[in-house]
C-alpha atoms as one frame of an Amber mdcrd trajectory, in Angstrom:
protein
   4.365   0.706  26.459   7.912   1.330  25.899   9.774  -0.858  28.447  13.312
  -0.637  27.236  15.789   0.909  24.667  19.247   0.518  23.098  21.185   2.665
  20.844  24.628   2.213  19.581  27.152   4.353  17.663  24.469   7.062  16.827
  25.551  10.376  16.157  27.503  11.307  20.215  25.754   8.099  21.505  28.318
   5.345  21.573  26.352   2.863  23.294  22.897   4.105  25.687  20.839   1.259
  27.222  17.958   2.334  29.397  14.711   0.902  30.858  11.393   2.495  31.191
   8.302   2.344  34.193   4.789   3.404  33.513   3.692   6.886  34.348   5.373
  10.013  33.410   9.453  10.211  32.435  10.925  13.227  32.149  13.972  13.913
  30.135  16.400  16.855  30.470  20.048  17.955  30.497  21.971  20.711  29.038
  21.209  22.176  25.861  23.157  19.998  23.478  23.725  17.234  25.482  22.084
  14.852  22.925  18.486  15.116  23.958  17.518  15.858  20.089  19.731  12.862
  19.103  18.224  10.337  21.282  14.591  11.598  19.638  15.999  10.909  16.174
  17.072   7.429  17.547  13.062   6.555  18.126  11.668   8.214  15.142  14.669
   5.883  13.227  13.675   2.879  15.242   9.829   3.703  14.098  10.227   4.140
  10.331  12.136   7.556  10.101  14.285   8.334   7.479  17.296   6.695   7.374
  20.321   9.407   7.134  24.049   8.000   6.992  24.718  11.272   9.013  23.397
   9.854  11.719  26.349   7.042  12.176  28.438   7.923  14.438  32.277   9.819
  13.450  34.765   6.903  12.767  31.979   3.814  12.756  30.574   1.264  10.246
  27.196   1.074  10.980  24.523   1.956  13.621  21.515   0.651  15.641  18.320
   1.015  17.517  16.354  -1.268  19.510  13.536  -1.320  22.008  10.836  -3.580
  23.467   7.707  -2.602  23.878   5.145  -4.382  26.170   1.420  -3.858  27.276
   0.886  -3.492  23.820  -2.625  -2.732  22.994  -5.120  -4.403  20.634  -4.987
  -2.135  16.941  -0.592  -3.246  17.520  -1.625  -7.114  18.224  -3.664  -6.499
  15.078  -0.644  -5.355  12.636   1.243  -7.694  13.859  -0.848 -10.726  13.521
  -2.101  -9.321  10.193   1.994  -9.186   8.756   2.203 -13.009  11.040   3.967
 -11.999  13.630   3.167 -12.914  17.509   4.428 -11.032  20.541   6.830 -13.510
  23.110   5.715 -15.360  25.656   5.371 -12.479  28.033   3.618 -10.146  25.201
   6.049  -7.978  24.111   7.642  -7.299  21.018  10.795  -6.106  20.199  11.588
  -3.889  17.019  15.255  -3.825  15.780  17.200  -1.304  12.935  19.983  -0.684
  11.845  21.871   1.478   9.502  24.744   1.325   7.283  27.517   3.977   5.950
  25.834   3.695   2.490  22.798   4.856   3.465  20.997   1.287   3.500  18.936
  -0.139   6.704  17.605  -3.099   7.743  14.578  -3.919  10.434  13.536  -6.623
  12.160  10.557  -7.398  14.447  10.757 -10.498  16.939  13.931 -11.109  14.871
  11.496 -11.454  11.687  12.942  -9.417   8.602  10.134  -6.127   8.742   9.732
  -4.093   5.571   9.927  -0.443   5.837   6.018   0.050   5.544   5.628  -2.769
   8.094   7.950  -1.038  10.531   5.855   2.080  10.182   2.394   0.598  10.263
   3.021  -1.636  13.535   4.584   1.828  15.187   2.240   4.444  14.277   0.085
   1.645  17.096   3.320   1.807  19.691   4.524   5.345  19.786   2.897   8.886
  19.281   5.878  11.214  18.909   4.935  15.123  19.289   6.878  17.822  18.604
   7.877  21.513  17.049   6.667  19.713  13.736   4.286  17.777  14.641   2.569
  20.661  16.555   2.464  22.132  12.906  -0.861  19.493  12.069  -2.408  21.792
  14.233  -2.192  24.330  11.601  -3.248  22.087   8.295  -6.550  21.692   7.930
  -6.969  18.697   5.940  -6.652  16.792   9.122  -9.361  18.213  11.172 -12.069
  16.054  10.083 -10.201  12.777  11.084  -8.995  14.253  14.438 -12.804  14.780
  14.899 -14.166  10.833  13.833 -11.214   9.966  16.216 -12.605  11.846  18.764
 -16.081  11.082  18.140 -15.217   7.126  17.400 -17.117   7.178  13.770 -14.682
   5.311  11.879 -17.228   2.714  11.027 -19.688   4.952  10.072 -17.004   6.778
   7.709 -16.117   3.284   6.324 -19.776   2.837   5.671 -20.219   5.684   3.907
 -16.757   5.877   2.393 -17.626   2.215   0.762 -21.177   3.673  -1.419 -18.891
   6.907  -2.168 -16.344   4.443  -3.865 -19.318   3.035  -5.422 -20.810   6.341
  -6.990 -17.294   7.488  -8.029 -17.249   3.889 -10.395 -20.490   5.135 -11.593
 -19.931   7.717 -12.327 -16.545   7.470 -13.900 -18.195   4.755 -16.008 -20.548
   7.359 -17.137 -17.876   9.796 -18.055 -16.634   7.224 -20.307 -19.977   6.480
 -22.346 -20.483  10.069 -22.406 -17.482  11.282 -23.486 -18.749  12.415 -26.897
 -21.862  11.158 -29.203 -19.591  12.490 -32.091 -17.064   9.863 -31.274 -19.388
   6.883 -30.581 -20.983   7.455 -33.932 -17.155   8.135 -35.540 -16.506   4.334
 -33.605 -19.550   2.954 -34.558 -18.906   3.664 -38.314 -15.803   2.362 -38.243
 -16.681  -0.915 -36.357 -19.366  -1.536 -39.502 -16.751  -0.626 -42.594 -14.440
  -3.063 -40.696 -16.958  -6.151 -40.253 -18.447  -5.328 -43.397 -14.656  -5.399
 -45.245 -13.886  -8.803 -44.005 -17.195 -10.167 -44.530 -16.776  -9.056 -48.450
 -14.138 -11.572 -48.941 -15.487 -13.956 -46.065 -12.524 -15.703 -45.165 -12.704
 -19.573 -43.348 -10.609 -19.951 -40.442  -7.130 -21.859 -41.732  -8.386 -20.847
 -45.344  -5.384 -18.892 -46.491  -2.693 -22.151 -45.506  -4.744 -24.279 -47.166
  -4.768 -22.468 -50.822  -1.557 -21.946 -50.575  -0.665 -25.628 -50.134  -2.913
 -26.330 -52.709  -1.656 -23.615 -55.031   1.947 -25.426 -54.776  -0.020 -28.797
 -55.786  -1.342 -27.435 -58.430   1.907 -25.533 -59.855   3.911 -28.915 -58.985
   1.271 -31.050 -60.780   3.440 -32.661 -63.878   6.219 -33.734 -61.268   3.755
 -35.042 -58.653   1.777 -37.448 -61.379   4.837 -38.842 -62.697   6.627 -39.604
 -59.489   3.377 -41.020 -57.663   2.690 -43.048 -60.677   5.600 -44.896 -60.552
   5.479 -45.433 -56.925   2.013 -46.721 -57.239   2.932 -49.211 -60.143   6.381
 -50.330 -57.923   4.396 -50.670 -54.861   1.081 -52.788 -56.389   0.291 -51.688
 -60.421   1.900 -53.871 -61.972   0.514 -57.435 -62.380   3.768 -58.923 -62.025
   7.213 -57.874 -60.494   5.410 -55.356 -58.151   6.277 -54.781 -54.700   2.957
 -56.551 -53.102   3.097 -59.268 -56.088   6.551 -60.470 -54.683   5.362 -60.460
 -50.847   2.136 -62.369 -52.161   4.393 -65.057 -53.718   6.838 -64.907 -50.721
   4.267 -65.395 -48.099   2.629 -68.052 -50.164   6.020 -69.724 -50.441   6.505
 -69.813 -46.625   3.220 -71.452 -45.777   4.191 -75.215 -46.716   7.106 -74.490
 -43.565   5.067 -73.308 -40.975   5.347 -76.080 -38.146   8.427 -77.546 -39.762
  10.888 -74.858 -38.719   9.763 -72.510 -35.625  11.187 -69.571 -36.926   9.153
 -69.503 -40.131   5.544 -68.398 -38.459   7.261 -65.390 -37.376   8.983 -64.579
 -40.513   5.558 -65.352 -42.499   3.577 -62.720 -39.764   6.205 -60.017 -40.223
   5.817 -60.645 -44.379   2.226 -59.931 -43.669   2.118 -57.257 -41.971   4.784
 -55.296 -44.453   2.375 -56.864 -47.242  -0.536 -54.672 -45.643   1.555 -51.440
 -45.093   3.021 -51.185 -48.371  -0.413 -52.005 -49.612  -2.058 -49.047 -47.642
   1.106 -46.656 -48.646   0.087 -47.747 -52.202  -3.583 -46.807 -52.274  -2.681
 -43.538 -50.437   0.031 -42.670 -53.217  -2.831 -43.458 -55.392  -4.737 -41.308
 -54.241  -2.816 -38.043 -54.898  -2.005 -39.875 -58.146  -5.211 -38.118 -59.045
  -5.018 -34.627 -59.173  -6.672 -33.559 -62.169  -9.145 -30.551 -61.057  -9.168
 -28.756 -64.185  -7.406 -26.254 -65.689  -4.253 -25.613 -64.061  -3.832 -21.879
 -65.173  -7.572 -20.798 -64.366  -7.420 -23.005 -60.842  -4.158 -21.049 -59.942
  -5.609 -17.576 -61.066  -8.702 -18.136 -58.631  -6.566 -19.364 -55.672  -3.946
 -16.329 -56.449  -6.600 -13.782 -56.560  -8.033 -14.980 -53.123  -5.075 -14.841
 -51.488  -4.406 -11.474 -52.655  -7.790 -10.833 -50.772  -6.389 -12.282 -47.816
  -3.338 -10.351 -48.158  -4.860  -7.058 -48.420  -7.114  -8.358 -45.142  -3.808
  -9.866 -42.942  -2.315  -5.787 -43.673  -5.042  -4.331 -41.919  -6.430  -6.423
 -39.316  -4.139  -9.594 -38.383  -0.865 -11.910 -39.775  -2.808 -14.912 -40.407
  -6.790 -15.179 -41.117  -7.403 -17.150 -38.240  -6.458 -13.170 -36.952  -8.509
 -11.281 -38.690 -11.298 -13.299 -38.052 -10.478 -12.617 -34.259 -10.591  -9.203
 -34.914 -14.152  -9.762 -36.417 -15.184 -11.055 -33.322 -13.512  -8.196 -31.219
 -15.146  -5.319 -33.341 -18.229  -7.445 -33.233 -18.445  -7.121 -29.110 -17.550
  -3.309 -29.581 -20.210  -2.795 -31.923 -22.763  -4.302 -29.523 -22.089  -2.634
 -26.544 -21.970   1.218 -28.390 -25.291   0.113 -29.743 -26.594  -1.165 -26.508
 -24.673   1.894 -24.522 -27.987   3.592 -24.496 -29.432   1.643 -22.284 -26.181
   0.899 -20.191 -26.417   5.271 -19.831 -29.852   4.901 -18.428 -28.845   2.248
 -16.153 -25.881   3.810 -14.917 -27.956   7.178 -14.307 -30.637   5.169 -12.222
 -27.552   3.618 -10.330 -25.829   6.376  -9.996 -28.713   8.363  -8.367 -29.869
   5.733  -5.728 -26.187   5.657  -4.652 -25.865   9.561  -4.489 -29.282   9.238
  -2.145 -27.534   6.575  -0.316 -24.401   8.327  -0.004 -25.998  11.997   1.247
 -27.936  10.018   3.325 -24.955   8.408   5.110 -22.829  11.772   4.817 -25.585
  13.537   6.674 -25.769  10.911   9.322 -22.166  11.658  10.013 -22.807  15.186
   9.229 -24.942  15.107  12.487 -22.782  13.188  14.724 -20.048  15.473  13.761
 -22.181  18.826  15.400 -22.483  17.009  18.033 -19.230  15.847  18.606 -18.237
  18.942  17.819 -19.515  20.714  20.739 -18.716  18.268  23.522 -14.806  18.850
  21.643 -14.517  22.455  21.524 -15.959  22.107  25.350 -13.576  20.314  26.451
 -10.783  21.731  24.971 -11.784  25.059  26.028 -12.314  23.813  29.454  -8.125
  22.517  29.345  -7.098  25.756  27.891  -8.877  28.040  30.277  -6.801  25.776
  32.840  -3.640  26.387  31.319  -4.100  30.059  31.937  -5.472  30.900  28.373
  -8.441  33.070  30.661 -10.454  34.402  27.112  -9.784  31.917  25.076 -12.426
  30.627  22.966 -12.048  27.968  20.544 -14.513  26.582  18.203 -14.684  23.447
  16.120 -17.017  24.512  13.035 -18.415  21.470  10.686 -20.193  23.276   7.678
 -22.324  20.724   5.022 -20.864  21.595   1.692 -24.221  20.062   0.086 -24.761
  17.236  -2.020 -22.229  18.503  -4.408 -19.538  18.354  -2.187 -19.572  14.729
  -1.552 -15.987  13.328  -1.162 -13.943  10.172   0.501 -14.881  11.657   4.266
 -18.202  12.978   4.185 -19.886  16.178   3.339 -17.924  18.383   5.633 -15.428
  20.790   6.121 -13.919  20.916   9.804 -12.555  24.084  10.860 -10.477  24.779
  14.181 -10.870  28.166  14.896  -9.768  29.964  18.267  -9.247  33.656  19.264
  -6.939  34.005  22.404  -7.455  37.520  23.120 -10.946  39.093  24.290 -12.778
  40.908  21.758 -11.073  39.329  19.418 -12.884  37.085  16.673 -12.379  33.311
  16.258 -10.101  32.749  13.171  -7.944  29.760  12.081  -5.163  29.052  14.614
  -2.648  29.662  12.083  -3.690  33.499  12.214  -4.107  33.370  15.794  -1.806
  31.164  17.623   1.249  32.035  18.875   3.925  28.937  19.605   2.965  29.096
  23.659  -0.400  28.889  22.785  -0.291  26.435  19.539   1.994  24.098  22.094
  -1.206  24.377  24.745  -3.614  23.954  22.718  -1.839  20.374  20.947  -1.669
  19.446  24.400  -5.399  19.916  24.984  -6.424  18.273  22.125  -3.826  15.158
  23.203  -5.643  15.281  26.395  -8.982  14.833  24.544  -7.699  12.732  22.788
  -6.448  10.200  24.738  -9.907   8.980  26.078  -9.433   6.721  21.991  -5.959
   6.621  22.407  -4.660   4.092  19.625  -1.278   4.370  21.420   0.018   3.122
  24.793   3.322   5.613  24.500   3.466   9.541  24.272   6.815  11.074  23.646
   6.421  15.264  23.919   9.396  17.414  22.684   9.015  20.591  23.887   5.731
  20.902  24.790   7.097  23.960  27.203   8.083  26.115  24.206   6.639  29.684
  24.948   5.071  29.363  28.980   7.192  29.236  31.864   6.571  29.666  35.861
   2.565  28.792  36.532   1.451  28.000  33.233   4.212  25.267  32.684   3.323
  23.720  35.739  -0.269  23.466  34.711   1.285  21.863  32.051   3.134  19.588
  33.902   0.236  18.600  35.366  -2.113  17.891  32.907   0.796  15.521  31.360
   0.502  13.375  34.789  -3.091  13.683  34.607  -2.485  11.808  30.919   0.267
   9.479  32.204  -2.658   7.652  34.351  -3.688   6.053  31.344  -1.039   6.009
  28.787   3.193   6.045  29.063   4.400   9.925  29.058   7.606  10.882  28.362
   8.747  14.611  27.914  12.137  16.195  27.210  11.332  19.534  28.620  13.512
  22.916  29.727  11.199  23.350  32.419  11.709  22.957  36.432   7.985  23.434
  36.842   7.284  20.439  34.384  10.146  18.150  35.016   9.540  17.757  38.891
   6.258  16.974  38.477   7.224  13.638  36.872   6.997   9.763  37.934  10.749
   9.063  37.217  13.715  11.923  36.184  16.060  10.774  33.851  19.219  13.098
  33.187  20.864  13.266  29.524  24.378  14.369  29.746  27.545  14.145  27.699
  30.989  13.192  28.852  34.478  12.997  27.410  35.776   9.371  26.736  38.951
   8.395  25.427  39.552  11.668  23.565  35.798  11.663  22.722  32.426  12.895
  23.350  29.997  10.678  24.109  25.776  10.906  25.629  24.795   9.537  28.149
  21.265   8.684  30.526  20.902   8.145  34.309  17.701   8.380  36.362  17.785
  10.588  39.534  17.306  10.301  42.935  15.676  12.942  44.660  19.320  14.386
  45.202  19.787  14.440  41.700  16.659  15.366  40.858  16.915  18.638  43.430
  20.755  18.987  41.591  18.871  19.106  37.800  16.063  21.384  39.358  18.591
  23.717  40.754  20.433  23.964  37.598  17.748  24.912  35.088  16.394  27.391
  37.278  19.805  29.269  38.041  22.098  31.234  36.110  25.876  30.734  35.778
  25.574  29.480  39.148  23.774  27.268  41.175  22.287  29.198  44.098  20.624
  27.770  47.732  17.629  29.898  46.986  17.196  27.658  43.483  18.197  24.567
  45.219  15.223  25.318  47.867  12.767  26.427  45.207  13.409  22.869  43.440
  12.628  20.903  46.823   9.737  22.840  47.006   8.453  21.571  43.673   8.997
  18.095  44.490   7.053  18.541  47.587   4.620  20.437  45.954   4.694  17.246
  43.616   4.069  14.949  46.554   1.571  16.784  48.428  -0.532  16.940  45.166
  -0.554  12.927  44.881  -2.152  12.794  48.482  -4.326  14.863  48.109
């Protein structure tokens, strides 16, 4: 429920603060008196499009704010789900404002709100209906979720909905492995010459680095023998004058002093342990000393002509072997699976049938319920629009099975509205049929419906009066206080017959401040209300007959509550 509201520097609003009651407000005042503006203020507050237009002449920026109360469970739900809690007393309150380059910002409970957040909390807070939004009427597309709504099967669609997601896998899967036999076998054939080309020269993993370090051995032989030769015979080769031959002797010369001088056991441990490092560096030297694996010019021809190999491999499939043998492995996996895809198709088939079964089974379920629903809806509505003096109206809700090839996200159906308003006439779509009186009535019927699953605790209606006047609009005007018993009604209306009928009267007017317009909003007393009455059933003037005929509305108003 909407319990208050604040808007600054929007469009002739400088600053408008208002609070709300339960029941049924109605909002009206001259025509441009800034009832359309304080509209665009809500619809801005509850995700609209933010248009720098709508900054008032000569300001920075501009803002909306409201708190709403009494809030309902699916709006405790998007808010806890985004982690936000309502105050202490329940309520929330939803902030936004909007800057001269076109840039917003929102907040909820004074928590930053994203744009998407904003919208999905207030789609739960607010139902806005107007001109446009009396247009849904006419689109068809929505007529099978206004029906679940009505008929409260959105866990039965989200059943169903979850094995259609599963077929559509399926079968997209399928789509894939069938998408040509010419192409598997074109993939297969290509998978083979690929393994089978690698496998020719059968590369090692690391293979290629190694040649070529050994290659540059092998070319650098001459230089390596001579140089590790002499380090070998410096370090331990020679008998005498030798690297180890001196720390032998020097180690041996130390011995006699160890326990005479303190210092000398340390020196002698550091000798050794030098002694057995250079001797290890020796042996290892000596090792690549001896490098003699046979004819130099033949070894480096067979290394040279592998790498080439490799070369010719690392162009086509990788930059190192260690790549190309990845890519072995990769084309290996392909291959498998095309040659095993067979059986994946007859598995997918099998799967893909069951969950068709499954999936007509559930869409026939709903199917069902749907008919059903169906009728009670098209009852009901008829039974409003009869009411609202619509005396040969019949309207029709037709759900037709499009088979088991028309399978979508929602079901099996199509859900046509149809109506004929005129007697003899046939039922056809409303968009053939329906005038703007009548599309406005019947909106409000369906609303009516409707609101048994309301998902909102707030009902804003913008001209729901557009095309009925006298008795009809005060039919109207009832059956929107017949809907304010159980959910927060506002209207802005041009009609006597529907404004008196309301819980509280509040007056949008503009005035003239400091050189400049500006809107304003007052509730009425019954003296104000009988004033406002007066004027939008008189002419240029304001009449005693009018002013009579609007106390007799509010009476009227009264005697129907005690009744």
């Amino acid at each position: 429920m909407l319990l208050s509201l604040y808007i600054e520097n929007v469009a002739v609003i400088r600053r408008l603060s208002v609070d709300f009651t339960s029941g049924f407000t109605a909002l009206t005042g001259e025509t441009g008196a800034g009832k359309s503006v304080i509209l665009e203020s809500v619809k801005l507050l509850l995700g609209g499009k933010a248009d720098r237009e709508l900054i008032r002449y000569g300001e920075e920026t501009a803002s909306v704010s409201a708190v709403f109360g009494a809030l309902g469970a699916p709006a405790e739900r998007a808010l806890s789900d985004a982690g936000i809690e309502p105050d202490e007393e329940g309520n929330v309150q939803i902030r936004r404002t909007l800057t001269g380059d076109g840039k917003s910002r929102a907040w909820i409970n004074g928590q930053p709100a994203s744009l998407s957040l904003l919208r999905d909390v207030s789609r739960y807070l607010v139902d806005i209906h107007g001109q446009n939004e009396n247009l849904t009427l006419l689109d068809e597309k929505t007529y099978v979720s206004t029906l679940d709504r009505y008929a409260s099967l959105s866990d039965r669609v989200d059943a169903y909905r979850a094995v259609y997601l599963k077929l559509e896998e399926a079968r997209r899967r399928l789509a894939e492995l069938d998408r040509g036999e010419a192409e598997r076998l074109r993939t297969v054939e290509m998978l083979r010459y690929q393994i089978a080309d690698i496998d020719a020269v059968d590369p090692k993993p690391g293979e290629d680095v190694a040649l070529e370090e050994k290659e540059k051995k092998i070319k650098n032989r001459e230089k390596i023998v001579s140089k590790t030769s002499f380090v070998y015979r410096a370090l331990k080769g020679a008998e005498r004058g030798s690297v180890l031959f001196l720390l032998d002797k020097s180690t041996q010369a130390l011995e006699p002093l160890i326990g005479l001088i303190p210092e000398i056991e340390t020196i002698h441990g550091e000798l050794s342990d030098v002694r057995y490092r250079v001797e290890d560096a020796a042996e290892r030297v000596y090792d690549l000393t001896d490098a003699d694996d046979g004819d130099p010019t033949a070894l480096i021809d067979k290394i040279e002509g592998r790498l080439d190999a490799f070369s010719k491999l690392k162009k086509k499939y990788g930059g190192t072997i260690d790549e190309v043998l990845r890519f072995r492995e990769e084309a290996k996996k392909k291959l498998a699976d095309l040659d095993a895809s067979d059986d994946t198709v007859i598995e997918l088939r099998e799967k893909e049938k069951a969950l068709l079964s499954e999936a007509r089974r559930l869409a026939l379920a709903l199917h069902r319920e749907r008919k059903a629903a169906a009728k009670e809806l098209e009852r009901k509505i008829t039974g409003i629009l009869l009411y609202l003096d619509m005396p040969k109206v019949v309207f029709r809700v037709d759900v037709v099975d499009r088979g088991e090839n028309g399978l979508r996200a929602d079901g099996c159906d199509d859900v046509l509205f149809v109506m004929s308003a005129n007697a003899g006439d046939e039922p056809r779509p409303l968009s053939l049929v329906a005038s703007g009186g009548e599309l406005a009535r019947t909106f409000l019927a369906l609303k009516c419906v409707l609101s048994e699953r309301a998902l909102t605790p707030t009902m804003i209606f913008d001209e729901i009066d557009t095309g009925v006047s006298g008795r009809t609009a005060r039919k109207i005007g009832y059956k929107l206080s017949e809907l304010s018993k159980g959910t927060q009604v506002f209207a802005v209306t041009h009609s006597a017959q529907i404004a008196s009928l309301s819980d509280t009267h509040l007056l949008i007017y503009k005035e003239e401040k400091n050189g400049k317009t500006e809107t304003g909003l007052r509730p009425l007393d019954r003296e104000g209300r009988i004033d406002e009455l007066s004027r939008i059933l008189g002419g240029l003037f304001v009449t005693e007959a009018q002013r009579n005929a609007a106390r007799d509305m509010l009476e009227g108003k009264e005697t129907d509550q005690t009744e």
